[in-house]
N, C-alpha and C positions, 0 to 999 in steps of 0.2 A: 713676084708673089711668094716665089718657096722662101727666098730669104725672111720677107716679113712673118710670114707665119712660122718661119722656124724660131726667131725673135721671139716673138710671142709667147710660142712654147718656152721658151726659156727663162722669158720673164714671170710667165705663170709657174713653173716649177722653181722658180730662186722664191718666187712669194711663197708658194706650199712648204719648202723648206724653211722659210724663219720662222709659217708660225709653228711651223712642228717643233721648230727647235724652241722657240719662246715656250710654248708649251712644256718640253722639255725639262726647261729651267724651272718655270713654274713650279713643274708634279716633284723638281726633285726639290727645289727650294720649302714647297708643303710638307715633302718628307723630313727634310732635313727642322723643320720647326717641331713637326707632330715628334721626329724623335727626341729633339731636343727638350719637347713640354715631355716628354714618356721619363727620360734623363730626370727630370728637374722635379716632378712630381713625390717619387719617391723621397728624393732630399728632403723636399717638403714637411710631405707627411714625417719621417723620422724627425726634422727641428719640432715639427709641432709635439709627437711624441716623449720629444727631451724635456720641452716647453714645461707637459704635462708632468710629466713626471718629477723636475723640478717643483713644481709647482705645488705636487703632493707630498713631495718630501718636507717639505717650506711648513705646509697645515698638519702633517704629520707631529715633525715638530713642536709648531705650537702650541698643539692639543695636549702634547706630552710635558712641554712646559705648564701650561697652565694646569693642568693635572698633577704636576709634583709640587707646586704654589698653592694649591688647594691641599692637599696632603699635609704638607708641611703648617701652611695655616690652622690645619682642625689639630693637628698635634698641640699648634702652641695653644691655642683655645682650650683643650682637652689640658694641658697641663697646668695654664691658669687658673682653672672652674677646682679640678681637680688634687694637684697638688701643690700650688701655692696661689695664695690668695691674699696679700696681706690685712684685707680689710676683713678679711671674714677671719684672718689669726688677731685681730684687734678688736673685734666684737662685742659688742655687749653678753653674748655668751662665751665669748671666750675668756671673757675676765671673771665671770663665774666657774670658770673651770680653776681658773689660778688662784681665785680668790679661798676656795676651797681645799687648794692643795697647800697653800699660806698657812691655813687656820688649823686645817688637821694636823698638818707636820707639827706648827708649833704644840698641839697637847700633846703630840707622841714625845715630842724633845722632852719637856718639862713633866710628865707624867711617868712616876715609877714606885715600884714599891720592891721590898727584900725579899718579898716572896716567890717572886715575879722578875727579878733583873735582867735575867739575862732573855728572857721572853720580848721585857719589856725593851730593852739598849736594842732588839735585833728587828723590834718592828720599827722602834724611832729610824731606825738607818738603811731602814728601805725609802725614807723619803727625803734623804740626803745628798748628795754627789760631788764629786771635786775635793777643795783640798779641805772643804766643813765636815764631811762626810772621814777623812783622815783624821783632822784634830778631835770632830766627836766622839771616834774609834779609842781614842789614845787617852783623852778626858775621862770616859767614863772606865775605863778599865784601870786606869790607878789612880782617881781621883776618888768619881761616885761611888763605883763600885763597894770597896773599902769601909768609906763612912757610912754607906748605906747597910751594912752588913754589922757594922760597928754598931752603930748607935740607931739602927732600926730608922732608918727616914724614909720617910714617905711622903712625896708629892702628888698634889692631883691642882693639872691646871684646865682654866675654861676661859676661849674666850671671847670677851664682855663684846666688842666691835672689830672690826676690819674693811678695810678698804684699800683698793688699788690704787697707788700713787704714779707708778709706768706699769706700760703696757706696750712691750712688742713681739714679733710675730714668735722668738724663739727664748725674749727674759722678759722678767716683770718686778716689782717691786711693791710690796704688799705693808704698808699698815697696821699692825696689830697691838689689840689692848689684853693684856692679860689680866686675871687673877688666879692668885697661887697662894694652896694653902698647902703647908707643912708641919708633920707631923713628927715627934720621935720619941725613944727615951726618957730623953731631956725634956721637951718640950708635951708634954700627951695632949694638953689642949690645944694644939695648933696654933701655928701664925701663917699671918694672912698678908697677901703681898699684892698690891695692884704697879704693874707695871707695862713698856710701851715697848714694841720693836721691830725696828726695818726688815722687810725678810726678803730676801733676792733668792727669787726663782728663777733656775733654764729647765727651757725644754727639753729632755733628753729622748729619745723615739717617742714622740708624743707625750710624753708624760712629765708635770708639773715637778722639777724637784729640789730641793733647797739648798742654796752654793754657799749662801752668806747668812749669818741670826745676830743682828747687831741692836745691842738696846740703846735707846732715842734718849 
């Protein structure tokens, strides 16, 4: 009898023992997960972290893209409206401005008297430029000048029609009919002169002014 019941005990205490010990493994095995998820969590949270942050840098970005695309677009809009426009330099008003600067140039060229010359030669070549504006310079100073002081001549011109033949944003080309009467010494009754002439305008800071005076 002592034998078997000490068996017994034996075999009941080897069982108490596994499952303490299974147990054991269990609680550490649980720990070692819960540390493992404690470990991994963090990781986590900082990728997702990066994730985000990536993320906002990325729409950051793009906002700041399409922000200097919008910029850049309203400048180009803002400089077509504003400072070049070809159709609005080709205008129906814009050829009235040339049209105008054509017609007046031409009476100030062809208009003078001995009274008045040098009044008259300085307004004509405020509407001049380039190398007409030179040859006009040099023309009247020892050509007109002279004869006109000579023999008392006096022009007065007006003119009859004008029209734009070209038209671009910064030359043009203008059409013009003259009549021209002259007066002198020699002549006190006047003669009278109808004639025709190309006038090539550039634009110089905005303003109409006369390169070329060629008769047709």
């Amino acid at each position: 009898m002592t034998t078997n019941g000490t068996a017994d005990v034996t075999d009941a205490d080897d069982s108490d023992a596994e499952k303490v010990t299974d147990e054991a493994v269990d609680e550490a095995t649980q720990d070692d997960d819960a540390a493992t998820e404690t470990e991994t969590q963090p990781e986590q949270r900082a990728g997702i972290v990066r994730q985000v942050a990536r993320g906002a840098r990325a729409r950051v970005g793009v906002i700041l893209l399409v922000a200097a695309l919008v910029a850049s677009a309203g400048v180009a809009v803002w400089l077509y409206f504003e400072q070049y426009r070809p159709d609005r330099a080709t205008s129906p008003a814009a050829a009235i401005v040339a049209l105008d600067a054509a017609k007046n140039g031409t009476v100030a060229l062809l208009s003078y008297s001995p009274e008045s010359l040098d009044k008259d030669f300085a307004a004509a070549k405020s509407h001049l430029t380039g190398d007409f504006l030179s040859y006009y310079t040099q023309f009247t100073e020892q050509i007109v000048t002279p004869a006109a002081k000579q023999k008392s001549v006096k022009t007065t011109a007006a003119v009859m029609r004008a029209a734009v033949s070209e038209l671009h944003p910064d030359s043009a080309v203008v059409l013009v009919f003259i009549n021209q009467n002259t007066v002198s010494k020699e002549n006190p009754d006047g003669s009278f002169a109808a004639s025709a002439v190309k006038v090539g305008l550039k634009k110089i800071n905005d303003t109409w002014l006369i390169g070329s005076f060629d008769p047709v």
